[in-house]
N, C-alpha and C positions, 0 to 999 in steps of 0.2 A: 487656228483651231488645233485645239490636241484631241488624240485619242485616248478612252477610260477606256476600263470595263469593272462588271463585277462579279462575283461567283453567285449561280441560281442555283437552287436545289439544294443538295449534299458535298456542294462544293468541286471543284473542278478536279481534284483525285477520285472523286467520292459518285460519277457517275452524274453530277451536277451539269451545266452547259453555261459556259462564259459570256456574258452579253455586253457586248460594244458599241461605246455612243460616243459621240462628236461632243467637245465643250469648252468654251475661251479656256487658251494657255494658262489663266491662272483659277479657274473658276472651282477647283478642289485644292489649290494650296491651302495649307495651313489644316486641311480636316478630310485628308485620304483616309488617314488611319481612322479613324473615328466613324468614317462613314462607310468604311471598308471599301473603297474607289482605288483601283490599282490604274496606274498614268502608265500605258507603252511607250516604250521610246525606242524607236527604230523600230524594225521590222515587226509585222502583224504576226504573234502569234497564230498556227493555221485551225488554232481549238476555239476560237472568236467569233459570235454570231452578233453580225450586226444588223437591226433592220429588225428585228424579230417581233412579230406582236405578240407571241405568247411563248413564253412567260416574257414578262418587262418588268423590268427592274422597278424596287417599290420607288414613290416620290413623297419628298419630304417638305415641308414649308419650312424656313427658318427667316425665326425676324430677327432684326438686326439692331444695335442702337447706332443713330446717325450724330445722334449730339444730346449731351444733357442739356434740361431748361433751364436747369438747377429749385423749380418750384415742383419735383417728384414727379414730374412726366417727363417723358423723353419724347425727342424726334424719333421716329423708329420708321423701318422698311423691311421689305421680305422679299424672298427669292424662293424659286424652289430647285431642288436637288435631287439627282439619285440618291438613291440610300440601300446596301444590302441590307435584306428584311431581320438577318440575325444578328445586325449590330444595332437596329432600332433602338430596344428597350435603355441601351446603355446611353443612348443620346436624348432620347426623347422628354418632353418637359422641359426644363432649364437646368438640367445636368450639364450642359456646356455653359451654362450663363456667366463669363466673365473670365473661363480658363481659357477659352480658344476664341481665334478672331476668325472671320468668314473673309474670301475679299470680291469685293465688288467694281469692277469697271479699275483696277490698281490697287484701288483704298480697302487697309483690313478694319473692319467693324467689329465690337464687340457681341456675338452671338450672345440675345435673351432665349431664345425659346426654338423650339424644334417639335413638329406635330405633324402626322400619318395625313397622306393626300389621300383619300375613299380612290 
């Protein structure tokens, strides 16, 4: 397990509060920047609230493609994700659809689509 975080609020200069969550070593490779997910490594910053039920971090659906059929359907699967709420718009839809891979259990998938968890 590694540890994330992400900035809530007006951002961690900005009066904001930093929220920390547990998640497999590689389960934000390839799309920290994109989802705004910063990866600690060594020591816990002591500005890190982890555990927090309010505010939590937004969560996002991303499906994924597993394999073409090649008859214009795909195998497809989903995960879900943190997501800072001010990098949403620039992700959401299929704004990632084919530039970034997601990776699941090792293996990177081609991300189709990315949509707001209520």
């Amino acid at each position: 397990m590694a540890k994330y975080y992400i900035n809530a609020g007006r951002g961690a200069t900005g009066g904001g509060v930093r929220l920390g969550f547990y998640a497999n070593n590689t389960a934000y490779d390839n799309i920290l920047q994109q989802f705004g997910v910063v990866k600690i490594r060594g020591r816990v910053p002591t500005n890190i609230v982890f555990g927090s039920n309010s505010p939590r971090p937004m969560k996002v659906r991303v499906t994924y493609q597993i394999r073409r059929l090649g008859t214009g359907n795909d195998e497809t699967g989903s995960t879900i994700r943190f997501c800072d709420a001010s990098r949403y718009e620039a992700i959401r839809g299929s704004a990632l659809s084919g530039r970034v891979r997601i990776k699941i259990r090792g293996t990177a998938y081609r991300i189709l689509n990315v949509s707001a968890l209520g």
